[in-house]
N, C-alpha and C positions, 0 to 999 in steps of 0.2 A: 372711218371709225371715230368715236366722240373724243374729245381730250377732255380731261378734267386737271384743276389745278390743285395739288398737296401741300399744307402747309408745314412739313415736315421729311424727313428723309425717308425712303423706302425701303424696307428688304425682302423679306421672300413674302412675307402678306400683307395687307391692305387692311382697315376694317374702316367701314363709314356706320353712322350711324345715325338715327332717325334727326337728330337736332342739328345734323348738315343739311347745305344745300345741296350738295352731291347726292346724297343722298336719295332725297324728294326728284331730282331730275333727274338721276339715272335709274332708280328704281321703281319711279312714278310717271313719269313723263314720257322716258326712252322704255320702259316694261322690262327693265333686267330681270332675267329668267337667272337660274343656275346654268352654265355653260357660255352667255354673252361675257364677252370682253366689251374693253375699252383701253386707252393709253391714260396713260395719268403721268404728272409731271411733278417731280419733288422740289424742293426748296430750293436745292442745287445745281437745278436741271436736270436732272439726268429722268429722261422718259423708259417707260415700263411699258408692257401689255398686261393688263390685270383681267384676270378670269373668276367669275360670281361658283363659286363650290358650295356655297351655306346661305337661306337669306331666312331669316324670320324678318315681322312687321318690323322691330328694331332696329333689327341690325342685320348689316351684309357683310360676310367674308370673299373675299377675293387673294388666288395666289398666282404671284408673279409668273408668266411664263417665259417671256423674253422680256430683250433690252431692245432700246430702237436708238439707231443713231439719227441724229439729226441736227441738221446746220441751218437754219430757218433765222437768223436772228441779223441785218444789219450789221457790217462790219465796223460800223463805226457808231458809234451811242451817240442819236439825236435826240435835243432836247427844244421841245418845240415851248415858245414863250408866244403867246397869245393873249387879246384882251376876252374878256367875258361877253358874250355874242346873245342877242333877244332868240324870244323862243323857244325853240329846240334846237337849234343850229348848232351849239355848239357839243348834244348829246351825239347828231350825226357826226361833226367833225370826230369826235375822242372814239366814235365805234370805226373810222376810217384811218383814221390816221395809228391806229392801235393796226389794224389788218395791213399796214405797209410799211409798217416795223418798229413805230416811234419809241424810243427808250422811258422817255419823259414828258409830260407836260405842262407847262406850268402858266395860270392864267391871272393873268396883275391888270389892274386897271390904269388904262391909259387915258390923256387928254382929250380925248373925241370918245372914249368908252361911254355908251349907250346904257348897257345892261346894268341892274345896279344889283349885285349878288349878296352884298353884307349883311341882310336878314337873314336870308335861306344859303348861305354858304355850306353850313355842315351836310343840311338835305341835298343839296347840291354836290356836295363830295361823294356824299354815298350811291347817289344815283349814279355818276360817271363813273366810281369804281365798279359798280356793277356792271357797266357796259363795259368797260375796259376790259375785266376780266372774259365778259362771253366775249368778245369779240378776237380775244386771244386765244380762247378755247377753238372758235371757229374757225381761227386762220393754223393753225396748230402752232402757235407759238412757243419758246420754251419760259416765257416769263410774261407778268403784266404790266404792263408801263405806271410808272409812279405820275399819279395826278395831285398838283400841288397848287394850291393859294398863297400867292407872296406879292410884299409892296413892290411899289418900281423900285426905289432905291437897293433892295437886295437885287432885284432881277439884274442890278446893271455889273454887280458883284460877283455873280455865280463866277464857279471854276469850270475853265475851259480850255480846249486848246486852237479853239478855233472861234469865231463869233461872227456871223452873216445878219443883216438886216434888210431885209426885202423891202427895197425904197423905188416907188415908180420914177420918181425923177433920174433914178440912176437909167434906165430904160428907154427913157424920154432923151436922155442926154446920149444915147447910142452906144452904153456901155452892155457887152454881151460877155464875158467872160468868166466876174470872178465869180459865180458861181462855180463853173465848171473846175476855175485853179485853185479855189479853194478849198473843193471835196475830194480831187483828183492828188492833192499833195498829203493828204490825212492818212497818218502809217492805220491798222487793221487797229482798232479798239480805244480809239482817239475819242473824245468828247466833243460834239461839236453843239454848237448853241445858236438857233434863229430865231428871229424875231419878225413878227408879222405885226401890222397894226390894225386897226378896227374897223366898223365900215367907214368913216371919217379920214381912214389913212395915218399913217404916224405926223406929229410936227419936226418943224425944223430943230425946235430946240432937243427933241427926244431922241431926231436920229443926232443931234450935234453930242447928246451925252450918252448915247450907244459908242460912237465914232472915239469920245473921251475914255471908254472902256474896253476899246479893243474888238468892239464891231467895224467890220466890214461892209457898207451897204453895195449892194447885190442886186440887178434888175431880174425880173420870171419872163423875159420874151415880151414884144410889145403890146400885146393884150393888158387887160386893166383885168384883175384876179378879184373873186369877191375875198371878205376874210377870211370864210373858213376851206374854200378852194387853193388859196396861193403855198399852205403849208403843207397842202397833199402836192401840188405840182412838185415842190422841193422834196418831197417824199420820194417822189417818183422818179424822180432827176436821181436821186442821189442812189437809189436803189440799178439805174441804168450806166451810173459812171462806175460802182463799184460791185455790182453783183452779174454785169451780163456785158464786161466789155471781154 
């Protein structure tokens, strides 16, 4: 069934109307008749089943018929910090990494950073918020992860209670663990913060002032990760220590 996201509370009716996007895709796209449903997700989370009773070209009515429970979300809010990646690279990473539960993420330019985004930043926001969002509709998420542009020097500030930095040398030097001890000791709703670096890899001085901030560096297993692959590994790592042991 399609999820759509509300940006508002629900109660017993719905109404969308022609100058939403919900609108145009579930009335135009998916062909809502009167009698299709769909889930829809409020500001709160809390998911509904909404059902089409009235459409004119304008506008659509829809009335609540059930509630749906659902636990879909990450027990611990990861915040991925990444550099700005050439291409599209980085529109697949934010539609993946959004399908395996990312809270946040947030992309700052590093010392070997490629990509140069400061012209087209805004166009660049709105287009990964628009994937974020389908890509959270698709996976049925109960929220959309926040995508953010910020300097290094905030990136090294953010609040956390945890901070990982995915450094090959840690891997290279035969360390295997703290990954595992550091997402395995995170109580349920903990903030955690990783840092990945670019195709170029992080330098010494960037993990040396992570390290000054209460990052942790962290090896992904002794494969060489490209940049937008190593943040889904840890996606998936973290999804396997705390959703499926």
């Amino acid at each position: 069934m399609q999820r759509y996201f509300l940006n508002q509370t629900i109660h017993d009716q719905i109404i969308l109307t022609d100058d939403q996007d919900i609108f145009q895709h579930f009335g135009k796209v998916m062909r809502a008749r009167v009698g299709t449903q769909a889930e829809f997700v409020s500001q709160d989370q809390q998911v509904v089943i909404g059902e089409v009773i009235a459409m004119t070209p304008k506008m659509m009515t829809l009335t609540v018929v059930s509630q749906v429970a659902s636990e879909v979300e990450l027990p611990i809010q990861v915040t991925l910090i990444v550099s700005p990646l050439k291409n599209d690279r980085s529109d697949w990473f934010v539609q993946k990494a959004t399908e395996l539960g990312v809270h946040r993420i947030v992309f700052t330019a590093m010392t070997r950073t490629v990509a140069d985004w400061q012209k087209q930043q805004e166009k660049k926001a709105k287009r990964l918020a628009k994937i974020a969002q389908a890509a959270a509709e698709q996976a049925h998420r109960l929220m959309i992860p926040t995508i953010d542009f910020l300097p290094w020097s905030t990136v090294l500030n953010l609040p956390k209670q945890a901070g990982i930095v995915a450094w090959e040398e840690s891997a290279r030097d035969g360390e295997v663990g703290t990954l595992v001890q550091s997402v395995t000791a995170l109580p349920t709703g903990a903030n955690l913060a990783m840092v990945f670096g670019p195709e170029g890899g992080l330098s010494e001085a960037e993990v040396q002032a992570l390290e000054g901030h209460g990052f942790v560096p962290a090896g992904l297993g002794p494969r060489i990760l490209r940049a937008e692959t190593a943040p889904l590994y840890a996606l998936s790592a973290i999804s396997v220590l705390k959703e499926l042991h």
